[in-house]
C-alpha positions in Angstrom: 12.7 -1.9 58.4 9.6 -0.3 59.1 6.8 -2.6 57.8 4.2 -0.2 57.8 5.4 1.7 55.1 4.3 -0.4 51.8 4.3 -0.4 48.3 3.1 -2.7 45.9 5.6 -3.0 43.0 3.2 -5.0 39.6 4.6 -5.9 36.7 2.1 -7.4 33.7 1.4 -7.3 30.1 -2.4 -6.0 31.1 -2.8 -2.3 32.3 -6.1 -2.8 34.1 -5.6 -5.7 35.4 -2.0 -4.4 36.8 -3.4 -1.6 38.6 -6.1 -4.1 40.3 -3.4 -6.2 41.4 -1.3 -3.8 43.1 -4.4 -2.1 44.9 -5.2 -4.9 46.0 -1.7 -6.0 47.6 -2.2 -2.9 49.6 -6.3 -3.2 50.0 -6.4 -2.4 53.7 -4.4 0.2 53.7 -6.3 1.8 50.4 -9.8 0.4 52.6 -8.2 2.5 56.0 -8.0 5.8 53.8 -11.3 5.5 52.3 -13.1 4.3 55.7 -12.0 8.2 56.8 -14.4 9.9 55.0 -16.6 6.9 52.7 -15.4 8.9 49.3 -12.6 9.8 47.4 -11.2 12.5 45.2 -9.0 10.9 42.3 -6.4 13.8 40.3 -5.7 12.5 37.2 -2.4 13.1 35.2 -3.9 14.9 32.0 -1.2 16.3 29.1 -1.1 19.4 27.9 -0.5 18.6 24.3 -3.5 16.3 24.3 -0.9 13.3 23.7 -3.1 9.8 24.8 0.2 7.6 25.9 1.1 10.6 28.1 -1.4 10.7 30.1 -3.8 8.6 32.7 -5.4 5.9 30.9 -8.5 4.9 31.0 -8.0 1.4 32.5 -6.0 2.6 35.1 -8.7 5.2 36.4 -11.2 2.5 35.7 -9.6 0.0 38.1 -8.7 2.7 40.8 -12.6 3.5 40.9 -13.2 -0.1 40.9 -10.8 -0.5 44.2 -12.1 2.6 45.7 -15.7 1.4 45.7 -15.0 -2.2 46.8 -13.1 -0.4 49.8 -16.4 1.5 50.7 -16.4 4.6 48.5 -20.1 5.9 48.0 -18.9 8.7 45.9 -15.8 9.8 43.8 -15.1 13.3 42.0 -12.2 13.2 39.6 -10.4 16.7 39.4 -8.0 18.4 37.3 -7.2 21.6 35.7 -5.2 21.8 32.5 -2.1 23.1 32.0 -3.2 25.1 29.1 -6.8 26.0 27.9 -5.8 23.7 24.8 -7.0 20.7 25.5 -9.1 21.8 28.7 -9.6 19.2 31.4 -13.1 18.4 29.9 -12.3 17.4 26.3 -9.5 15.7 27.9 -12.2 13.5 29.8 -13.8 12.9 27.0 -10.9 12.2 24.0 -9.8 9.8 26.6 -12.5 7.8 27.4 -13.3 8.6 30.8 -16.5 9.8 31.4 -17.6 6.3 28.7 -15.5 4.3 31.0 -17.0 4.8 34.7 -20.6 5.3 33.2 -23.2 4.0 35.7 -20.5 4.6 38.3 -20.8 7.4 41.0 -18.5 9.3 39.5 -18.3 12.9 38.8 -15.9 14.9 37.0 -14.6 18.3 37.4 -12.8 20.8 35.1 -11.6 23.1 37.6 -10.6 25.6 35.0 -14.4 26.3 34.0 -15.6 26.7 37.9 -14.2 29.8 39.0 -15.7 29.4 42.3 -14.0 26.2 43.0 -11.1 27.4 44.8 -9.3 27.6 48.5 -6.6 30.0 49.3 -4.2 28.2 52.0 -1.4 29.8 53.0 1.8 28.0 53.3 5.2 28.8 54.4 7.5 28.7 50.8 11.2 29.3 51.1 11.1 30.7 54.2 8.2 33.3 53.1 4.2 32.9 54.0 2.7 32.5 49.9 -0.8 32.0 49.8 -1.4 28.9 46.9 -5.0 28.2 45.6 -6.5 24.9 46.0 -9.2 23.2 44.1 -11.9 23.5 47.3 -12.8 19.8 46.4 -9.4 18.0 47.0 -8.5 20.5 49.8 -11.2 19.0 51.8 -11.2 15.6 50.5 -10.0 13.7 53.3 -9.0 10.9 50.4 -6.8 12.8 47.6 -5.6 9.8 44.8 -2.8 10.9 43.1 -2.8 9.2 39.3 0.9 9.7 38.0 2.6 8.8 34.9 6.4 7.8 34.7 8.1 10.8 33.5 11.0 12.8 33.5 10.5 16.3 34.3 12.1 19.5 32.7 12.1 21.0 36.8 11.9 18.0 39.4 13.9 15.7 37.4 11.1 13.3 37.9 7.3 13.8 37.1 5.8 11.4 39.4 2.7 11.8 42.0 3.6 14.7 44.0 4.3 16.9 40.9 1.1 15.8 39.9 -0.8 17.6 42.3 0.0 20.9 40.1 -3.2 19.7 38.4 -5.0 21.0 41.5 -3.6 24.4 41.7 -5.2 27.4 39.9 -3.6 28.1 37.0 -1.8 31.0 37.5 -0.2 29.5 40.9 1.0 26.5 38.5 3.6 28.8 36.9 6.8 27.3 37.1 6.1 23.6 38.0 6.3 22.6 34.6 8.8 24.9 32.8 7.7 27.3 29.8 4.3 26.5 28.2 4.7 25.1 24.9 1.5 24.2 23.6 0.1 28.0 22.9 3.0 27.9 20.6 2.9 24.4 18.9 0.2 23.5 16.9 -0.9 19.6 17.4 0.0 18.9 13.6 3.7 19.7 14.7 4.1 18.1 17.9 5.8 15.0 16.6 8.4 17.4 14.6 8.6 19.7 17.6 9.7 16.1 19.6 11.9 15.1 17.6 13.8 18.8 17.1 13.8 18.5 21.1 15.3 14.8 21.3 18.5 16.4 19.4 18.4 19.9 21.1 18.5 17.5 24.1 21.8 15.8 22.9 23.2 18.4 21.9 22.6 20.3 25.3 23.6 16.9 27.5 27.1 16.6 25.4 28.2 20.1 26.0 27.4 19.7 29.7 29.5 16.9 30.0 32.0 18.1 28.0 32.1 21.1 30.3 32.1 18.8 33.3 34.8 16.9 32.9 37.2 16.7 35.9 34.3 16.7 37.9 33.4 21.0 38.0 32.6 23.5 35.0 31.5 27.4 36.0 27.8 28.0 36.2 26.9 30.7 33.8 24.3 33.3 34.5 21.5 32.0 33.2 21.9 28.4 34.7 22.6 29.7 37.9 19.0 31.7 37.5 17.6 28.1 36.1 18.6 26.9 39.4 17.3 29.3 41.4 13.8 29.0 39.4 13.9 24.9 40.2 14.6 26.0 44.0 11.6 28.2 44.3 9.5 25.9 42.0 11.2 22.7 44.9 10.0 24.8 47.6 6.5 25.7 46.2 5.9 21.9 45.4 6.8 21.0 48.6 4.4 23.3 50.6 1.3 21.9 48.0 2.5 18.7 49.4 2.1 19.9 52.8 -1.2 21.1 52.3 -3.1 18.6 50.1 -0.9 15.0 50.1 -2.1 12.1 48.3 -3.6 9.7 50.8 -3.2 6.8 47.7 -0.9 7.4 45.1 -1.0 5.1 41.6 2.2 5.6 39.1 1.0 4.1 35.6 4.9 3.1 34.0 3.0 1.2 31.2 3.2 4.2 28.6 5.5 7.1 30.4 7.8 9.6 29.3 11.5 9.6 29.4 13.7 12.2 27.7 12.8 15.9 27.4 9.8 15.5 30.0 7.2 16.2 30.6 6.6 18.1 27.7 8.5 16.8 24.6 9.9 13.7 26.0 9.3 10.4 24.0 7.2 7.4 25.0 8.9 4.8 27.8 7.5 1.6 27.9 8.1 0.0 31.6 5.2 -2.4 32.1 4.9 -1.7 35.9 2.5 -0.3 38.1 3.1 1.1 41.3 1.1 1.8 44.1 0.6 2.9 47.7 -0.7 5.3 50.8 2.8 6.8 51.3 3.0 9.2 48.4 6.6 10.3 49.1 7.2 6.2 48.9 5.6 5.8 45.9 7.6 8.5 44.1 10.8 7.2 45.4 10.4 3.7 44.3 9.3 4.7 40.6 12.6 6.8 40.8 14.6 3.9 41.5 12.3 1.5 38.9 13.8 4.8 36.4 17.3 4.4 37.3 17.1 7.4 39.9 18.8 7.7 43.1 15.6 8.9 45.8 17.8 10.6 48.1 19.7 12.9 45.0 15.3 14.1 44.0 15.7 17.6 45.4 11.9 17.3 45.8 11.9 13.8 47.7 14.9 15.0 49.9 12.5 17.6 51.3 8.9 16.2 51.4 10.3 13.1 53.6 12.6 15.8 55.7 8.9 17.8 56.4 7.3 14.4 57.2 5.4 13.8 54.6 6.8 10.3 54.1 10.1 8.1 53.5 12.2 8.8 50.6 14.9 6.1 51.6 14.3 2.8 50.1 15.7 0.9 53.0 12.8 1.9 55.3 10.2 0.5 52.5 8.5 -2.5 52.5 8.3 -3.7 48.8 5.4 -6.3 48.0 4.9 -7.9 44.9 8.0 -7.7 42.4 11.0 -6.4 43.4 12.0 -3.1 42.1 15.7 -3.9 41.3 14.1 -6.5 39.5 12.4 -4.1 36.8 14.3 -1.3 37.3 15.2 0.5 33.6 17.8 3.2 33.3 15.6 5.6 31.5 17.0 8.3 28.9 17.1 11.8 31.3 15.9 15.2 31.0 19.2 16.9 29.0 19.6 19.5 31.9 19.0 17.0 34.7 23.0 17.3 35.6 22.5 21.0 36.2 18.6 19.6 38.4 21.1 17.9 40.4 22.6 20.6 41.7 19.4 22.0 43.7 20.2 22.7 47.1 19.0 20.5 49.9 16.0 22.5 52.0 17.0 21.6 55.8 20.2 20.0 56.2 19.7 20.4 60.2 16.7 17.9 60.4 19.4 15.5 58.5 18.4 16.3 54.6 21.2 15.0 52.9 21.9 17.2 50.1 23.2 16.3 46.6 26.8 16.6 45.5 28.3 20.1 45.6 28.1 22.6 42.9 30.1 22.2 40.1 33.7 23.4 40.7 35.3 26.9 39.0 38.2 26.1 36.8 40.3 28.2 39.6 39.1 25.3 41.8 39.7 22.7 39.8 43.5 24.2 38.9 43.8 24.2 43.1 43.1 21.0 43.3 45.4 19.7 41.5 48.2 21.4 42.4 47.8 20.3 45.7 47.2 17.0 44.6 50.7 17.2 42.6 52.2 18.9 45.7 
């Protein structure tokens, strides 16, 4: 077990003082990545239907700045662009108590939607293709990036965690396809409880008819899912080149209020209690995947970030301090397409990417089988 790879697993009935607790199980690695450049750039998870419980609290952020200037931080910009000009990144500062909650800080806050001049193209190899993706200038160069995630499900990762989070850094129009469609042009906020609960059922509906079509173990794609999955492939790749270019140096997952469901839109609220933290962001995701009930190593996304080096995905190589994450671990309620999300490709085999069970089987296939199994 490599013991240099740690994350601190907290589980309380305070938020704040949660997030405290597991920084500080890791303070000297959180002090090492501040000590790099004596500030810090904090990306906030902010939702795109202005929902409170969905997004970054304000105790959490409050603690993080807290850790961040005990660890020698002279400054700290907090970033973000929203997913939609409704809420923008500013009013979502302000509705959720931000801005009131570091006052007399050295903080400053940034709605990178309103500064058009606040970008930096990189160019990054996507899918075998050089893209060129647009980077907040302020967390390209930040030599500390802290990732604030919420536990999630996700609509195109499966998971919504830290690295999916860095979408919020992107410019809008590279965002497009991270997230799915955009809903919240279309739903007014006086409907977005309605609109949730529509979804839960749509969700139902959609996750018995896959397994009903799954059963002895294959079903034939039709068109438009085998385009779905090609969307989720490119949208895999393009996350995993932002995570190249601009990785979290600290990453923070708040599972007190998250999402489970049809995330990370029109998912409903999952309680988990837990905090996790720590300075290897791929890590971090993949123990909050296991805390939800996922498997790391079958996260598309987490597959490839730890076979480009960006971290360790397998849970074996981690050093867990605090609770242990079997010990809070909750089988959340899924994403009603995730069985078809399973079926993304892995990225690079070769360099020992263990891909995720086959596609699922014709019925020609499955009518092969077993006759040979008969036979």
């Amino acid at each position: 077990m490599d013991d240099a790879i740690k994350v601190a697993v907290v589980q309380g009935d305070r938020r704040r003082g949660a997030v405290a607790q597991a920084l500080a199980l890791i303070a000297d690695d959180v002090r090492a990545a501040v000590s790099s450049c004596g500030s810090a750039t904090i990306i906030p998870t902010l939702d795109e239907l202005g929902r409170p419980w969905a997004s970054t609290d304000h105790d959490a952020l409050s603690a993080t700045v807290d850790a961040l200037l005990a660890s020698g931080a002279g400054a700290i910009d907090v970033v973000a662009g929203a997913a939609d000009p409704r809420p923008s990144a500013s009013s979502c500062y302000e509705k959720l108590g931000y801005r009131a909650e570091t006052s007399g800080r050295p903080v400053a806050y940034h709605d990178l939607d309103a500064e058009p001049d606040a970008w930096t193209a990189r160019e990054a190899s996507v899918g075998g293709r050089t893209e060129s993706l647009r980077i907040s200038s302020l967390a390209a160069d930040s030599a500390c990036r802290v990732s604030l995630g919420v536990a999630r499900t996700h609509r195109t990762f499966r998971i919504g965690l830290t690295l999916p989070g860095l979408a919020a850094i992107l410019h809008r129009d590279d965002r497009r396809g991270f997230d799915g469609s955009r809903l919240s042009k279309q739903i007014p906020s006086r409907l977005v409880p309605l609109c949730g609960a529509l979804e839960t059922w749509r969700g139902r509906l959609v996750r018995a008819w896959l397994g009903v079509r799954a059963i002895d173990g294959g079903m034939r794609l039709t068109g438009a899912e085998r385009r779905c999955l090609d969307r989720v492939e490119r949208a895999t790749d393009r996350l995993a080149a932002l995570a190249t270019l601009a990785a979290p140096r600290i990453s923070v997952i708040d599972g007190f209020s998250g999402m489970h469901g049809q995330g990370p839109r029109l998912g409903t609220r999952l309680r988990l209690g837990t905090v996790i933290a720590g300075t290897d962001p791929v890590a971090v995701d993949a123990v909050a995947a296991a805390i939800m009930g996922f498997d790391p190593l079958d996260v598309a996304y987490l597959r490839r970030a730890q076979a480009a080096g960006l971290g360790v995905a397998d849970l074996a190589a981690i050093t867990i301090v605090g609770e242990p994450w079997s010990q809070v671990r909750r089988k959340c309620r899924r994403h009603a397409s995730d069985r078809l999300l399973r079926l993304v490709s892995a990225a690079n085999p070769a360099e020992g990417d263990v891909g995720p069970a086959p596609h699922f089987r014709s019925r020609r296939s499955r009518a092969r089988a077993r006759k040979s199994s008969r036979a």
